[in-house]
N, C-alpha and C positions, 0 to 999 in steps of 0.2 A: 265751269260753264265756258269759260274764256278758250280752254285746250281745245272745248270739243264742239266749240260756237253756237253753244246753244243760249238760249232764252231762260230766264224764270220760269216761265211755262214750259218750256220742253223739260224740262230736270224738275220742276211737281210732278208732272205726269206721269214721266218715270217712275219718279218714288213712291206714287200711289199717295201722294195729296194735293191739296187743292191748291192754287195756284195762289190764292192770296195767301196761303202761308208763309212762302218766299216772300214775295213781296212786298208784304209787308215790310218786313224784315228788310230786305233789301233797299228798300226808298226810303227808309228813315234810321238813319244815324243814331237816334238816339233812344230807337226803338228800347224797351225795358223788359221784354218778354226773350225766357232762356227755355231753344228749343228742351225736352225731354232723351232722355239716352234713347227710346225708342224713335224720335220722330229722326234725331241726328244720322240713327241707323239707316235710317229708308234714306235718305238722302243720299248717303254713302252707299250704300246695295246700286241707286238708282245711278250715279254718276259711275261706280262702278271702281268706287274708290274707297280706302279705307276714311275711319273718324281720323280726323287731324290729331295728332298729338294735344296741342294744345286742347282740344275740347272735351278728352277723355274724362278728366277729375283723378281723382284717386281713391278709388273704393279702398275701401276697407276688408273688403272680402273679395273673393272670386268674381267678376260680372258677369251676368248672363241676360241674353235675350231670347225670351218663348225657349228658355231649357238650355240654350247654345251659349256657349262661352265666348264673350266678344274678343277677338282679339287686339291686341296692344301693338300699336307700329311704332316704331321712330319718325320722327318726319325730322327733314332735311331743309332747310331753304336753299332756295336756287342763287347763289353766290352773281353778280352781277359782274361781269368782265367783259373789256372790249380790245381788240388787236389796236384801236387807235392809237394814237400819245396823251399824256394824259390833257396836254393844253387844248384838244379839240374831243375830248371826250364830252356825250351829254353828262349832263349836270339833273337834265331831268327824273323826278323819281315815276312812275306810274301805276297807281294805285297801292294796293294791299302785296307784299312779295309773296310768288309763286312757291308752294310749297310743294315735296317730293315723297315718297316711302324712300328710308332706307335701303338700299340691297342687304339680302339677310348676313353677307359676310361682312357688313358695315354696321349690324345694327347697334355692337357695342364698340363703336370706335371714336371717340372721341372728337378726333383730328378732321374725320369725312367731313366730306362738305359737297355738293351739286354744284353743277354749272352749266350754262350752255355755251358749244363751240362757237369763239368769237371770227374766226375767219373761212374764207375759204381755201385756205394753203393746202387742207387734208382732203380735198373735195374727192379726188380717188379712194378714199379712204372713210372718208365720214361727210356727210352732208354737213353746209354752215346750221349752227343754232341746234344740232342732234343734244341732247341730253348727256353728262358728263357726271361720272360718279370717282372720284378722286380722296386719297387720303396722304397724311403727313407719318402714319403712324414708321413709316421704315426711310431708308435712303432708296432713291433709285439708283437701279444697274441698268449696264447695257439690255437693250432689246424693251425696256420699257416705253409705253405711251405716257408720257410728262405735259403737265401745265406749268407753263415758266413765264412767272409776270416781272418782268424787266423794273430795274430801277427809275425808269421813265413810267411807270407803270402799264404799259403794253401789255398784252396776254399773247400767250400762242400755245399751242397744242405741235408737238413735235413726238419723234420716236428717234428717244435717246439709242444712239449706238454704240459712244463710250465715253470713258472720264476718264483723264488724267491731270496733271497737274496744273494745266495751261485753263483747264474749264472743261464743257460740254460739246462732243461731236452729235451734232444733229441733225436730222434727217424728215423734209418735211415734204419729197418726192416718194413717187414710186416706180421702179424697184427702188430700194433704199437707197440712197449714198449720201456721204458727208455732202451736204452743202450750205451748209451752217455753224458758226463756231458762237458758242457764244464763254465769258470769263467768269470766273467766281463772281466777281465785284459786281458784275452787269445783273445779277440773280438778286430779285428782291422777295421773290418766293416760289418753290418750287411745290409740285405734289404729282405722284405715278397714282394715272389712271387705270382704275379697275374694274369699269364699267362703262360702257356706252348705249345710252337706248336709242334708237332711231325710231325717232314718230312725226 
C-alpha cells in the first residue's frame, strides 16, 4: 500500500473484498483472525505482488489455488543504509521493514540482501533511493557496481575499477574515472551489485 499509496480500500477493491476485511485487520494490533491461503491470494493478485515469504506455511504437499500451483518466492528485506556518518544518522525505526521478491539468480543465495540507493553521487546513473539487489556470495573485480559501508558506517554505491594492494580505485562519475580511493582498513563491508530496479 505504502509503494503504491494506496488506501485499505483501494487494495480491497482490487482484491475483490470488502474493505472491512482489511481493516479490520489493519486497525487492530491484536486482531486474532488469520487470513485463508485464498483470501492472502487476492491480496497478492490485487497488489500485484507475490504471498510474503513469511505467510506461505509449509504444506506438506504441493499448494494449489482453483487447480494452479501457488508459487513460493524468497522475500528479501530491504537492508537500511544511509551515506550519512553514523553520529547523525536517524536512529528512527518506521513501521513494519519493507519487504522485496528475490531476483531469480538470488533466490538461492544466502548472502543477497536489498537496499535502497542511500545517495545521489550515481544520479547519472541511478536515481537516489532506486532499489538495490546485492550479494557477498563472490569478491568483486574491476568493472563491478559495489556497496561499501565504511568503518564510520557510511554507505555508497560506486563502480569499482580496480584493486590492488593500497585498497579500491573508485569511480562515482561519469564517464568513469578514478576519483576515489578508498583502503582495506577503511572497508567495514562490502557486496557487488547485481540488480538495480528503478520505481
Amino acid at each position: 500500500m505504502r509503494k503504491r499509496d494506496w488506501t485499505a480500500t483501494d487494495l480491497a477493491r482490487r482484491s475483490g473484498l470488502a474493505p472491512s476485511t482489511l481493516l479490520r485487520a489493519l486497525n487492530d494490533p491484536e486482531y486474532r483472525f488469520a487470513f485463508s491461503p485464498r483470501t492472502l491470494q487476492k491480496i497478492a493478485d490485487g497488489a500485484g505482488e507475490p504471498v510474503p515469504f513469511n505467510l506461505r506455511g509449509k504444506p506438506s504437499a504441493p499448494a494449489t489455488l482453483a487447480g494452479s500451483p501457488i508459487l513460493h518466492y524468497r522475500m528479501l528485506e530491504v537492508k537500511g543504509v544511509s551515506a550519512l556518518p553514523a553520529k547523525v544518522q536517524s536512529t528512527t525505526k518506521l513501521g513494519r521493514p519493507e519487504m522485496i521478491v528475490a531476483p531469480a539468480q538470488l533466490e538461492n543465495d544466502e548472502t543477497a540482501f536489498a537496499f535502497r540507493n542511500p545517495d545521489e553521487s550515481l544520479g547519472a546513473w541511478f536515481k537516489p533511493r532506486c532499489l538495490m539487489f546485492a550479494t557477498k556470495a563472490r569478491d568483486p573485480i574491476g568493472g563491478d557496481l559495489v556497496m561499501l559501508t565504511g568503518k564510520d558506517s557510511r554507505t555508497r554505491v560506486r563502480l569499482l575499477l580496480a584493486i590492488d594492494e593500497t585498497g579500491l580505485s573508485l569511480s562515482k562519475t561519469m564517464p568513469a574515472k578514478e576519483d576515489e580511493k578508498i583502503g582495506f582498513d577503511d572497508i567495514g563491508d562490502i557486496a557487488v551489485i547485481v540488480e538495480v530496479v528503478m520505481d
